[in-house]
C-alpha positions as CSV (number, residue, x, y, z in Angstrom):
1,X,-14.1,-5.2,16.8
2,X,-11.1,-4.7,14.4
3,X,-8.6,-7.8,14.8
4,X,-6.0,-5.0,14.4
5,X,-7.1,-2.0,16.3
6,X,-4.0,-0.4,16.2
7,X,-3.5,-0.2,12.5
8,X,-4.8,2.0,9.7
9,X,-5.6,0.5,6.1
10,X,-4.1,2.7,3.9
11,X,-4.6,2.4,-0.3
12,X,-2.2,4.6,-1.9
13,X,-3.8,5.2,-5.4
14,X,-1.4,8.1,-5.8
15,X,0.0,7.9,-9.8
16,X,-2.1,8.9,-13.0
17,X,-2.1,5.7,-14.7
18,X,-0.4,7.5,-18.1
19,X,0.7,3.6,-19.5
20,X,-3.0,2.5,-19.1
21,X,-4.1,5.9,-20.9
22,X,-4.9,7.5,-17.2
23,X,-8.0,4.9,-15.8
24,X,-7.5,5.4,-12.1
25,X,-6.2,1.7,-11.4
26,X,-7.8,1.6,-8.2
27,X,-10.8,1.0,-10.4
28,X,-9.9,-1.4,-12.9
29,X,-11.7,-4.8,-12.4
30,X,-11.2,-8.2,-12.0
31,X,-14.4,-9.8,-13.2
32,X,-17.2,-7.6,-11.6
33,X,-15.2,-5.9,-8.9
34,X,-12.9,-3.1,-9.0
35,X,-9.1,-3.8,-7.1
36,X,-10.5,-1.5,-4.5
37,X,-13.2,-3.1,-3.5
38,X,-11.4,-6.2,-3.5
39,X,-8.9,-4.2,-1.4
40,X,-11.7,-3.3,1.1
41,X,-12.4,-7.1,1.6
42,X,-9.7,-6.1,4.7
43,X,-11.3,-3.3,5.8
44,X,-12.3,-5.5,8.6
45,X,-9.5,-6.4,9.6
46,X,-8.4,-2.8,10.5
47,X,-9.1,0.2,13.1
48,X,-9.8,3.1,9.6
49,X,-9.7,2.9,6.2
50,X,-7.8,5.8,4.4
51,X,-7.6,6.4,0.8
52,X,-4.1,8.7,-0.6
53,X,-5.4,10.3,-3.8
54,X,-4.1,13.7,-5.0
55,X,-7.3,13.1,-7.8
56,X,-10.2,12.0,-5.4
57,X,-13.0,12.4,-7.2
58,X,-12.8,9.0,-9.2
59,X,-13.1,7.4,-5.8
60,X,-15.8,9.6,-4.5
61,X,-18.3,6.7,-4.7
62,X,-16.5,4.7,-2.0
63,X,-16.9,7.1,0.5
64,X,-13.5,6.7,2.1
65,X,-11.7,9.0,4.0
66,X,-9.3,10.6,1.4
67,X,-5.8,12.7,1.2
68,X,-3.6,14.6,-0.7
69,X,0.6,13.8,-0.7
70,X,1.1,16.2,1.9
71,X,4.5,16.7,0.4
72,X,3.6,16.8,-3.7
73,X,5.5,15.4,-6.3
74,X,7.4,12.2,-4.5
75,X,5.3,9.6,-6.6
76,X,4.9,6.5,-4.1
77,X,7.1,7.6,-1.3
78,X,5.0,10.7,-1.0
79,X,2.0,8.6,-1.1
80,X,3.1,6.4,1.8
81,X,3.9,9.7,3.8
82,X,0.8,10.8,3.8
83,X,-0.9,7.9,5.3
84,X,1.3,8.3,7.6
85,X,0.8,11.7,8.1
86,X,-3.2,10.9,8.4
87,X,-3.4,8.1,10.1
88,X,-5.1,7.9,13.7
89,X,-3.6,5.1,14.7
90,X,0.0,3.5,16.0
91,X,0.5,1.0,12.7
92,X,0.1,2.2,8.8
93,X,-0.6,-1.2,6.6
94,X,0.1,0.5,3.1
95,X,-1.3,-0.8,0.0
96,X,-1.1,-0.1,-3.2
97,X,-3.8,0.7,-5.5
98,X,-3.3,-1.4,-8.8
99,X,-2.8,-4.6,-6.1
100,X,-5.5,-6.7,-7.0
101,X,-4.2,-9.9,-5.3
102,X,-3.8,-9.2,-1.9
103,X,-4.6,-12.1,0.4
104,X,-5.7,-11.3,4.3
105,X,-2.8,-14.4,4.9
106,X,-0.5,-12.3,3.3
107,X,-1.5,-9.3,5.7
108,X,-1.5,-10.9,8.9
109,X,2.2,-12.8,8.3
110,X,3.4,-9.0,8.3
111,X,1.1,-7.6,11.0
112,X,2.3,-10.8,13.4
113,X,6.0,-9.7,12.3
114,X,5.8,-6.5,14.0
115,X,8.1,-6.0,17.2
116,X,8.6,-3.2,19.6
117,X,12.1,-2.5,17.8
118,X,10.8,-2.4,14.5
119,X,9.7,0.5,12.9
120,X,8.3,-1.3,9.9
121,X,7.8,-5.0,8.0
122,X,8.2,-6.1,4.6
123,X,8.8,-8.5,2.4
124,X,11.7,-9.4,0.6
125,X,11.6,-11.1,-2.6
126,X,14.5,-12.0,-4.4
127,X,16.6,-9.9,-2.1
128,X,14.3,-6.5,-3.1
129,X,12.4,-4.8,-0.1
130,X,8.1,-4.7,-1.2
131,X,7.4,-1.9,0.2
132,X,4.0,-1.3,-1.1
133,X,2.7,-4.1,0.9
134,X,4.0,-3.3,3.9
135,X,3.3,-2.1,7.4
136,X,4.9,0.9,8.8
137,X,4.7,3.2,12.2
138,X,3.2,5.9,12.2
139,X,5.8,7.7,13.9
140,X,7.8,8.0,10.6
141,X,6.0,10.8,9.0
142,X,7.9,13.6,10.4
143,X,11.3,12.1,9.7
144,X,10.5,10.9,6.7
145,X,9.0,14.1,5.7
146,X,11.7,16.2,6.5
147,X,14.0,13.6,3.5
148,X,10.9,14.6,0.8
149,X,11.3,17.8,1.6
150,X,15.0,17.6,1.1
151,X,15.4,15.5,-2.0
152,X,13.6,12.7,-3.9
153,X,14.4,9.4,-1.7
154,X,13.0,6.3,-2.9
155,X,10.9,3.7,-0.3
156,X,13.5,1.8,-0.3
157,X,15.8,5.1,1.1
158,X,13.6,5.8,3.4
159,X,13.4,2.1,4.7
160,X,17.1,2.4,5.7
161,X,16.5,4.8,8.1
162,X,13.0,3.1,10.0
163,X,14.8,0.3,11.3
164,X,13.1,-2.3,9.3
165,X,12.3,-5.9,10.0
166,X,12.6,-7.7,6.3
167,X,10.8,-11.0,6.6
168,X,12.2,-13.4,3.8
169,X,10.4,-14.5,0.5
170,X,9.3,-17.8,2.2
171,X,7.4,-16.3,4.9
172,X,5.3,-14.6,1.7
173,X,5.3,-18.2,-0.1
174,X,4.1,-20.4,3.2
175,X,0.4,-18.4,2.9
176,X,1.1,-17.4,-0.8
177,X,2.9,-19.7,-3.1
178,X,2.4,-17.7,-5.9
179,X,3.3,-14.4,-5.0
180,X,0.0,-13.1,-6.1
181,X,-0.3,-10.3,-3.3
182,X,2.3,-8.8,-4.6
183,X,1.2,-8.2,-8.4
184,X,0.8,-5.1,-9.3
185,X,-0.8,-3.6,-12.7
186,X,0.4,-0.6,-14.6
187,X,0.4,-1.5,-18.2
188,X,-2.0,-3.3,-20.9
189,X,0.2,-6.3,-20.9
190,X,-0.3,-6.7,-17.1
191,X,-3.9,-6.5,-18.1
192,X,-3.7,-9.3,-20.3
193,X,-1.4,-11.2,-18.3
194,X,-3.6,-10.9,-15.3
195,X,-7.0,-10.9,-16.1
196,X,-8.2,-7.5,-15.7
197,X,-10.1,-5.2,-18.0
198,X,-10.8,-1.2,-18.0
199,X,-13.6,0.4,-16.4
């Protein structure tokens, strides 16, 4: 039984990866394991797994459940849509692909955070919303469809209108001093800096 039946795992591994020469990120590795499968060390936790790739066939070995951006071309905020968009369940938690670090601490300070009012929880660090580790209702993807469709709205934009609960950068720091869940990897010197190497 999922400790979160009403939530969907999504890993948005939307972007080509053009500053580390295209490698899909999702499978760069950290010592003998690619980020996803790190990333599915959560699976667990969840009701589904979903995987947002507009390129799927790198991740064909996984066997995940897999979809386009339903609206193309939006970059992240597209990618986020559609797990909304797919998801069979109340709760999204969406994840980014080239997220190596993400502790199950990390993912259950947000998933306790949610509240009947809230329409999604993230992080804040340094006064900046995270929204790539975040957890969002379902119920946004029509809204927030119908603002891809009309222009090119960051996460952040389309935060301002779910009526988000933003949990402060010590709530992150009390399970995760570091701020490791929150690294993300999109260039050789990231690769470098954090240990990772190509497939």
């Amino acid at each position: 039984m999922a400790l979160f039946p009403d939530v969907t795992l999504a890993v948005v591994a939307g972007g080509q990866g053009r500053r580390l020469s295209g490698v899909p990120k999702g499978l760069l590795r950290v010592g003998d394991r690619t980020v996803l499968d790190r990333l599915l060390t959560l699976a667990p936790l969840f009701a589904e797994v979903l995987l947002v790739a507009n390129v799927p066939e790198p991740y064909a070995r996984f066997g995940l459940r897999t979809v386009p951006d339903a609206v193309p071309g939006k970059g992240a905020p597209g990618g986020v849509h559609a797990a909304l968009a797919a998801a069979r369940t109340e709760w999204v938690l969406a994840v980014a692909c080239d997220m190596p670090f993400v502790s199950p601490e990390a993912v259950r300070v947000l998933l306790e955070a949610r509240a009947p009012e809230a329409g999604a929880v993230c992080f804040t660090v340094e006064g900046r919303v995270e929204p790539l580790l975040a957890v969002y209702r379902s119920s946004l993807a029509d809204p927030w469809g119908e603002h891809l469709q009309q222009g090119d709205p960051s996460l952040r934009e389309l935060l301002s209108h779910a009526r988000a609960r933003l949990l402060p950068e010590e709530a992150l720091r009390a399970v995760d001093a570091e701020l490791r869940s929150l690294v993300n990897v999109n260039t050789p010197e990231d690769l470098l800096r954090h240990g990772l190497t190509r497939p």
